[in-house]
C-alpha positions as CSV (number, residue, x, y, z in Angstrom):
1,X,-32.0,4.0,-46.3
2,X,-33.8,1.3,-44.4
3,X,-35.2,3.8,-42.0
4,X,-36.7,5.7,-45.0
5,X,-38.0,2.8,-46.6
6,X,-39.9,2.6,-43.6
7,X,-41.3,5.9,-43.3
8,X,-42.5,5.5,-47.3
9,X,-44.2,2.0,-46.6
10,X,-45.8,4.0,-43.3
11,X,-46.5,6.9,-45.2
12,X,-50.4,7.8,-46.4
13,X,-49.5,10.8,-48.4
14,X,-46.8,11.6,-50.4
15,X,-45.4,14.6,-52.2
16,X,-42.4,15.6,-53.9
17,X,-40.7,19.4,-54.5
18,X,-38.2,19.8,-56.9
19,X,-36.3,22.4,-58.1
20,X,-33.4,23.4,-60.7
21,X,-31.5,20.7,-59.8
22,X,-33.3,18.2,-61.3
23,X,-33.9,19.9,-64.7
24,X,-29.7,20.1,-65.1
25,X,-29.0,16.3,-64.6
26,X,-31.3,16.7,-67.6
27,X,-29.3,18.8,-69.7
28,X,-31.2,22.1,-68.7
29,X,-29.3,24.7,-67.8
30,X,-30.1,26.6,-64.7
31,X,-30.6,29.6,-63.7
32,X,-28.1,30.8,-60.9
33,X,-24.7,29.5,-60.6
34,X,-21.4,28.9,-62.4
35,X,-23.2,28.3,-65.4
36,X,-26.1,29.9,-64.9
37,X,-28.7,31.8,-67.2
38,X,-28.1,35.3,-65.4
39,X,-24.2,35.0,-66.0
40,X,-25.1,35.8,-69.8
41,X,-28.6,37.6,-69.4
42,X,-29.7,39.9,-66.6
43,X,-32.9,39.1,-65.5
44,X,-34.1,42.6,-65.2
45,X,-33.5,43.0,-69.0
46,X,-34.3,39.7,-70.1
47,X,-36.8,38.2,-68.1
48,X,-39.0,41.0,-66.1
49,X,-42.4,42.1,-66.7
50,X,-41.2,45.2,-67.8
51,X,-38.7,44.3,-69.9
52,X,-41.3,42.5,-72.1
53,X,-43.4,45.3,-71.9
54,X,-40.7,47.7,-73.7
55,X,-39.2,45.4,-75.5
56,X,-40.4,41.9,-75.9
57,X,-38.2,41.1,-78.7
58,X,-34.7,41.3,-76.7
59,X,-36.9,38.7,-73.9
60,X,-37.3,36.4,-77.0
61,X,-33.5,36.0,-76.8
62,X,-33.6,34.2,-73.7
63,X,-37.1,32.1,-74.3
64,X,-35.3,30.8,-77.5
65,X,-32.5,29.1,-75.6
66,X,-34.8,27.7,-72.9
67,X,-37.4,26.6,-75.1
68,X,-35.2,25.1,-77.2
69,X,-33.2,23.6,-74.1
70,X,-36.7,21.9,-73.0
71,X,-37.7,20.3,-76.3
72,X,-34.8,18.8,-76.3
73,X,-34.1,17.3,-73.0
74,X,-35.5,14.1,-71.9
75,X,-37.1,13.2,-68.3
76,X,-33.7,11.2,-66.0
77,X,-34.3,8.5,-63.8
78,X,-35.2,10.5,-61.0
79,X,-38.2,12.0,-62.7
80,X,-39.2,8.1,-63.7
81,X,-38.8,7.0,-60.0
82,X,-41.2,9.7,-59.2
83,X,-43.6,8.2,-61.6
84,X,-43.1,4.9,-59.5
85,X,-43.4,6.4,-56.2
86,X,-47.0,7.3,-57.6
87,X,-48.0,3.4,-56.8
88,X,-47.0,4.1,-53.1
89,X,-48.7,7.2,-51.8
90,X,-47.1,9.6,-53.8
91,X,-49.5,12.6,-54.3
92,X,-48.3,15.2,-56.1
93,X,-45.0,17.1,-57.2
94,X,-44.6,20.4,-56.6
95,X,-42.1,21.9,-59.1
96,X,-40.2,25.3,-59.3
97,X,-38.8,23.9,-62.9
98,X,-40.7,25.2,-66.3
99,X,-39.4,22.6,-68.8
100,X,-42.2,20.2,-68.6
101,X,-40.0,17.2,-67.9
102,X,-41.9,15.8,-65.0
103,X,-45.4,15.5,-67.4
104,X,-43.2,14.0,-70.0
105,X,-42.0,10.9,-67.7
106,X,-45.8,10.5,-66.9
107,X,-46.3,12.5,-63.6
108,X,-49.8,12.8,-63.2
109,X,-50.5,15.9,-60.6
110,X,-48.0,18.2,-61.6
111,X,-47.9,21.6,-59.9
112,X,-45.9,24.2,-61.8
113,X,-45.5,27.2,-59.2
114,X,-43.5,29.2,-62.1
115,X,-45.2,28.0,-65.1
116,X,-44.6,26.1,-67.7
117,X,-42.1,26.9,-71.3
118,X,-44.8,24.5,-72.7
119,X,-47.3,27.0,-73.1
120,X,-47.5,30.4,-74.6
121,X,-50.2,33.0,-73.6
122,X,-51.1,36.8,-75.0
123,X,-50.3,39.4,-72.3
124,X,-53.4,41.9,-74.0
125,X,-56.3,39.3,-74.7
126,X,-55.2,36.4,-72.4
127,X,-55.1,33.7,-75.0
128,X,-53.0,30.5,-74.5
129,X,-51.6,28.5,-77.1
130,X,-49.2,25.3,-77.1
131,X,-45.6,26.3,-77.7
132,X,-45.5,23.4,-80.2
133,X,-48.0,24.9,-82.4
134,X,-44.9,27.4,-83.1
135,X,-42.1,25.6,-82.9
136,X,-41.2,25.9,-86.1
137,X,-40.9,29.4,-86.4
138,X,-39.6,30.0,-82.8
139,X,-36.4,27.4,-84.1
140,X,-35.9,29.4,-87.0
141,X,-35.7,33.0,-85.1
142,X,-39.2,34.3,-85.4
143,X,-41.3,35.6,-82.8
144,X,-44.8,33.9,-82.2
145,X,-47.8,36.4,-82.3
146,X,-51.6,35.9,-81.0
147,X,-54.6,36.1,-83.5
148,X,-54.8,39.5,-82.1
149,X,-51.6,40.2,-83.5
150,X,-49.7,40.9,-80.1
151,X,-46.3,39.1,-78.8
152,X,-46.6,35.9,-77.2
153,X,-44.8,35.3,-74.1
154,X,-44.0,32.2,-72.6
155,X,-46.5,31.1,-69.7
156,X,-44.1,31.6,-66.9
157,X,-43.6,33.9,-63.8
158,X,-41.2,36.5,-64.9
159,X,-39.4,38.7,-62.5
160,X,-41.9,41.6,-61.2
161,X,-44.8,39.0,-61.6
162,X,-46.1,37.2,-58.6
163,X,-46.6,33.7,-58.5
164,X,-50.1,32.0,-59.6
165,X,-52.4,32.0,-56.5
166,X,-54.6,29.2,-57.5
167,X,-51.5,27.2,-58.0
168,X,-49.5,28.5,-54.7
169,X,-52.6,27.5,-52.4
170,X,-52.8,23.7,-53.9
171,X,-49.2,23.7,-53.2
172,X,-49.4,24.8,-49.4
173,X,-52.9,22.1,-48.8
174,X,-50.6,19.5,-50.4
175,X,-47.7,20.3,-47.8
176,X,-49.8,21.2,-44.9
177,X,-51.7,17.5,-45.8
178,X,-49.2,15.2,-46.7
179,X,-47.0,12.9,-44.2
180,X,-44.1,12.5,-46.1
181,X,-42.0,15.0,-48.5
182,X,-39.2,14.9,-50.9
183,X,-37.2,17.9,-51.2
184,X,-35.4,17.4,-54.9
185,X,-32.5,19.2,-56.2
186,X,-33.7,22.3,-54.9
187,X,-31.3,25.3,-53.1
188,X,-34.6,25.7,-51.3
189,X,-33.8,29.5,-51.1
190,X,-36.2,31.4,-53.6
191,X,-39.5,32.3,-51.9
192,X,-42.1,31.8,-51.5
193,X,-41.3,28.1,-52.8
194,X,-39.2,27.6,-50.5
195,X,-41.0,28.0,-47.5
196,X,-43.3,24.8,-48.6
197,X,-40.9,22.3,-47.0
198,X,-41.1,24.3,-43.7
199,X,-44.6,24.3,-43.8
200,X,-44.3,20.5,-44.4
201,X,-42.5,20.2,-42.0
202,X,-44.7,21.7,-39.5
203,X,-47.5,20.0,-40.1
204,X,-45.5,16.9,-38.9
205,X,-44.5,15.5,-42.5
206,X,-41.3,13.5,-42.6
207,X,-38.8,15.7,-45.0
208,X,-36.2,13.3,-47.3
209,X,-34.0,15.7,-49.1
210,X,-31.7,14.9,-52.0
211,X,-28.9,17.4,-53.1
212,X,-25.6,17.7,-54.4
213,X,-24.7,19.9,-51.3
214,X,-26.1,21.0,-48.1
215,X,-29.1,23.6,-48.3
216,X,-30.6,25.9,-45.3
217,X,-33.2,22.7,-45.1
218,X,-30.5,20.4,-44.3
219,X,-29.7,21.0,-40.3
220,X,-33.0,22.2,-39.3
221,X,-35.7,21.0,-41.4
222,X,-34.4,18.3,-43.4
223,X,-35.3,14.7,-41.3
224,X,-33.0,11.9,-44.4
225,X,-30.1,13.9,-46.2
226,X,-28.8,12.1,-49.2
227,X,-26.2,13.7,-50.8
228,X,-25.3,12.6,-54.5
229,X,-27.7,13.2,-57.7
230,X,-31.6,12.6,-57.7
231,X,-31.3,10.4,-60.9
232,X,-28.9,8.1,-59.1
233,X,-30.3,8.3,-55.8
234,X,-33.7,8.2,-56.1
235,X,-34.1,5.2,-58.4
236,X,-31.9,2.8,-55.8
237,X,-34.7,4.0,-53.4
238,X,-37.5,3.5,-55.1
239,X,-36.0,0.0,-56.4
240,X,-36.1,-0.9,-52.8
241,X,-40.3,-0.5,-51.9
């Protein structure tokens, strides 16, 4: 602990990567895993690019539940101590997560590599609306449609998709830039996110992971391994700076 306390103070620039882990201690369930998402609903028929396209009211099954899931969970600790670590260097979060609970505690650069279950947007005419503005009828079983009278989908990567370039890029200068990363609840095994420690890690940033278990950063990559939850762990460090 001291020793990272002393890499932070040292640190010039700071960013964070989180993934699915950080959304559960939040009530969110993830994606892969015991209780998983995918247990129930196969991604290919639920959640692909071409499932929406043939059939975009079975997909709306699945956004339900996670839209739903994300208006009602509320940002932990861990995503409060990131809004702390803001006042000492911290840059930027890079998140894999689509729930929007990192804006909600007050992050301010947010990068959302798979999108965000906060926004809706028009496959045909490209239109992009706030979820909220359709809450009501989402909650109630209905299926949102765009002025031009086509499906909405949520604003997130869906399987056969690739991730948003513009998005991916600030990601990598933020990792090949900064001096210092937190690696957050992430398995750190779905590409390409999770080659972004790596490449923060060549560019001679200090990597601090925080996981329930080990992950393929841990031995190789990985410079601090705290095991134990983000929202517990992260908060005693912060409390320290």
């Amino acid at each position: 602990m001291d020793k990272i306390i002393r890499e932070i103070k040292e640190a010039e620039m700071i960013t964070a990567f989180t993934g699915a882990g950080m959304s559960v201690e939040s009530g969110v369930a993830p994606f892969r895993g015991e209780d998983g998402l995918w247990n129930e609903f196969d991604p290919q028929e639920f959640a692909s690019v071409s499932a929406f396209a043939e059939e975009p009211e079975r997909c709306w099954k699945l956004f339900k539940i996670q839209i739903e899931e994300s208006f009602k969970s509320e940002p932990h600790q861990g995503h409060e101590a990131l809004v702390e670590l803001e006042d000492h260097g911290l840059n930027s979060v890079i998140t894999q997560n689509i729930d929007g609970l990192h804006q909600k505690a007050g992050s301010d650069n947010v990068l959302e590599l798979h999108g965000s279950l906060d926004r809706l947007i028009c496959s045909s005419c490209k239109n992009i609306f706030k979820t909220e503005k359709f809450w009501d009828r989402i909650k109630a079983g209905g299926i949102p449609k765009c002025d031009c009278t086509k499906i909405l989908k949520p604003d997130v990567v869906l399987f056969g998709e690739a991730l948003p370039q513009s998005t991916l890029q600030q990601a990598w200068n933020e990792a090949e830039n900064c001096d210092m990363m937190f690696s957050l609840g992430t398995s750190a095994v779905v590409q390409p996110a999770a080659s972004i420690p790596k490449m923060a890690k060549r560019s001679g940033a200090k990597i601090v992971e925080i996981n329930l278990e080990k992950t393929p950063l841990t031995e190789k990559v990985s410079d601090h391994f705290l095991k134990g939850k983000v929202g517990e762990k992260l908060p005693k460090l912060i409390s320290r700076l």
